[in-house]
Phi, psi and omega in degrees: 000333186281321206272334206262294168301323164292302174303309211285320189247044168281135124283130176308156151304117138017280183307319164291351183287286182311296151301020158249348181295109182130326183293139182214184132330097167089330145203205176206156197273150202290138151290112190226296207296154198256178157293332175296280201302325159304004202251294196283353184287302175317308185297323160319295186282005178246287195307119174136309187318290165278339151252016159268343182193011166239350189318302169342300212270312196300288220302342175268024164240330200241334213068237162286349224234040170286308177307323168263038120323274156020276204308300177312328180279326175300329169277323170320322195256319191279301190294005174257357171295318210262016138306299193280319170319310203288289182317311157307338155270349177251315156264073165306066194243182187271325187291040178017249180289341174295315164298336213250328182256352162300309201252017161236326178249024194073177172322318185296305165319306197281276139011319188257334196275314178280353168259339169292322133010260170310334155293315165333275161316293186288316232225338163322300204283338151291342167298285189336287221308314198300325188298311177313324163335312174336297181291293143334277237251346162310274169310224241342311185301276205301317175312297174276300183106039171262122192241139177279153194268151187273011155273337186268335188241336176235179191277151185292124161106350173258116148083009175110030173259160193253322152199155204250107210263332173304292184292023164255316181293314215290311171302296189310329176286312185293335171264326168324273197322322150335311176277001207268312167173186172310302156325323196275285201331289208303310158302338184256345156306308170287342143301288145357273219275341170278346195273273178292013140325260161034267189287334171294300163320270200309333157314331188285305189303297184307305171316323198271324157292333157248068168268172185197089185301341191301004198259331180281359199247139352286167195264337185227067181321326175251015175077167166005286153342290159321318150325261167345308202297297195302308180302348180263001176271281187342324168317324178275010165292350180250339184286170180076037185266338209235348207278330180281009181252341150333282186339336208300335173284347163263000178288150194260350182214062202294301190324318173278337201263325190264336125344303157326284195314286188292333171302305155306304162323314200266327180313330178249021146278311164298341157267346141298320201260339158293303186311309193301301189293310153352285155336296169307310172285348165309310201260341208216121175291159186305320178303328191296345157276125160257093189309355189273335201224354194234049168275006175264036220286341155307333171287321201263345166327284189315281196329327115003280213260006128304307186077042175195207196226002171345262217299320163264007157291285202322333197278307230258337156273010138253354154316321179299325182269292158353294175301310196321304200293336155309259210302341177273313167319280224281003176267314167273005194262310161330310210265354188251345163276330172307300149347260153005291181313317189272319176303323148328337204079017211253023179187168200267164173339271175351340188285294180264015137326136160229124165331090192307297183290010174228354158087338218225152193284082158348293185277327182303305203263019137292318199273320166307330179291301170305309188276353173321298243264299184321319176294302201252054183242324195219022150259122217292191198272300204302318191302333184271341196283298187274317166303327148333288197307288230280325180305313208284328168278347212267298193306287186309313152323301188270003145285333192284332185262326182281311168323319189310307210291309155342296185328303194278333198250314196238080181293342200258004176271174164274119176258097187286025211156126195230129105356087181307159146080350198313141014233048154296290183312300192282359148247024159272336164327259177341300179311286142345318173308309199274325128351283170296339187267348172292324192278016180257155193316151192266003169281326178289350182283298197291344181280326180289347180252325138336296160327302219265325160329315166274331157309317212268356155226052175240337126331296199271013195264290187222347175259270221304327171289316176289344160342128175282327180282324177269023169255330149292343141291322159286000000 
């Protein structure tokens, strides 16, 4: 039993977590990225997400006092950003947080961390994809007068859908631009985000014309509560904030570079997304969200507040763009923790190919592409949304433990990024987490405690034998 618990909590080494970086079966990934394009890779894979498609939904919990759902959920995400800035500059690897709980709290840990992950990632990119139809099928009505049949745009038992084949195209458009390589991804990333910048400014500037203060009052209807309830939906408008710590084996200066990036990402999602939400409850009295009916609902704002229908064609094509740009990060943020993983032994080979000409995990991001487009070809938006949120605190909690733990075992490695305030930030960190995650729903607890059920015996199953690190000990 002794012999048994030591492999399960062996921690990886650090210096080696790290002198694996890049390396894979059959080549290794390219250095390209710059800070800017790691910055805007983060901003990518968050902005856009909650407010282009969970906003709707939030605002029939909080009322008006959806901005601060907002604020709270963004102090929620910053002491585990300036968590993840530490760790990230000190081990710059792809498995982000999975890595990061390998060399500080052991295998087992690091393992429940890469499958809360994969709820993460994966189950992100199948929310984000079910929204984009929406949206799509918006712009088309104003533009053209063209409508999508509602077997096609929505999920079996939401509105009448049968499988929803729009958020099946979106993934597929998103592992094309992938396979094409990193370099590719990043550049068409940084487009993606200046483009819904943009159109985010512009929401503002239109919305703010038909502001009303009288729509804030009361500002907070459901009380505290409501609040909470809604920051713990609104929490998943913050994942992919962390997406530049994927990232670390492709960085061209990562120790200096990955630390900037999430810190920077998340501040300037967050001052969108106030601003944005701010607007919206401004311009649209609150009763007036429907989760049922508005997730495209930053478009029927504008349209509102124009009195035509310009102004939500311009919204809904950048909505279009937005998700897209969501759905390509957070996809590829999927397929470099996998990477990581499979490089472990903790899930099979095939996992860590790397395309000698093409530099990228081929079979990884094929196989990740199938189980997306199946989730959000047949799972409704909410359902996907809050299981997303728990894995993600769940993770985030345990980066928060590991700077603690890191902090006490390797005092001596180089930290290009200290954690302010230590070790006060990673257990207000710890705290917070544990907060947001009481408010979500008790079916969401219970798909999580499934989840995690099922992770833990598929680890004693196929990883704990294959392990690379317990194989070097036997």
């Amino acid at each position: 039993m002794a012999s048994v618990a030591h492999r399960l909590f062996r921690t990886k080494p650090a210096d080696e977590i790290v002198a694996e970086g890049g390396h894979g079966e059959g080549g290794e990934l390219r250095r390209t990225m710059t800070l800017w394009q790691l910055t805007l890779f983060s901003v990518g894979a968050t902005l856009g997400t909650g407010i282009f498609v969970i906003l709707g939904q939030a605002v029939p919990k909080a009322g008006p006092a959806v901005v601060a759902a907002f604020v709270l959920a963004a102090i929620t995400a910053l002491f585990s950003a300036l968590s993840y800035a530490e760790l990230a500059g000190t081990i710059p690897v792809s498995g982000s947080s999975y890595s990061y709980a390998y060399a500080t709290l052991g295998e087992l840990v690091a393992w429940v961390c890469g499958w809360c992950l994969m709820l993460e990632y994966a189950v992100s990119v199948a929310a984000v994809a079910v929204g984009w139809g929406e949206y799509l099928n918006h712009f088309l009505q104003d533009l053209f007068g063209w409508e999508l049949p509602a077997s096609i745009i929505h999920s079996p038992g939401d509105q009448g859908g049968v499988i929803n084949l729009t958020a099946i195209l979106i993934v597929v458009l998103a592992t094309w631009l992938l396979l094409r390589g990193a370099s590719e991804s990043a550049t068409a990333n940084v487009i993606f985000v200046m483009i819904k910048i943009a159109v985010l400014v512009f929401f503002c500037v239109v919305a703010f014309t038909a502001f009303n203060t009288g729509n804030l009052a009361p500002f907070a209807p459901m009380g505290v509560a409501g609040i909470t309830a809604a920051a713990s939906q609104v929490f998943f408008s913050y994942i992919g904030f962390d997406a530049a710590s994927t990232a670390g084996e492709e960085a061209r200066n990562p120790k200096r570079d990955l630390p900037l990036a999430i810190i920077l990402s998340l501040v300037i999602v967050t001052i969108v997304y106030v601003a944005v939400a701010l607007a919206a409850v401004g311009a649209m009295p609150w009763q007036q969200f429907d989760p049922n009916t508005t997730e495209a609902s930053l478009a029927l704002i504008a349209d509102l507040a124009t009195g035509s229908t310009w102004a939500g064609i311009i919204i809904s094509f950048g909505a279009v763009i937005a998700i897209a740009s969501v759905v390509l990060t957070v996809l590829y943020g999927q397929t470099r923790i996998l990477f990581a993983m499979s490089r472990d032994g903790l899930i099979p080979k095939i996992f860590e190919k790397v395309n000698p000409r093409r530099q990228v995990p081929v079979a990884n991001t094929l196989i990740v592409a199938v189980f997306v487009s199946v989730l959000a070809g047949l799972i409704p938006l909410g359902q996907l949304a809050e299981a997303t949120s728990i894995g993600t605190l769940f993770a985030f909690a345990i980066v928060n433990v590991g700077v603690l733990v890191l902090r006490r075992t390797r005092p001596d490695l180089p930290r290009s990024f200290r954690t302010p305030f230590f070790p006060i930030t990673p257990i207000l960190g710890v705290i917070f987490c544990v907060i947001v995650m009481l408010g979500l729903a008790g079916v969401t607890w219970l798909a999580f405690a499934i989840w995690m059920l099922v992770g833990l015996l598929a680890y004693f199953l196929y990883g704990y034998h294959h392990s690379r690190l317990n194989r070097s000990v036997r």
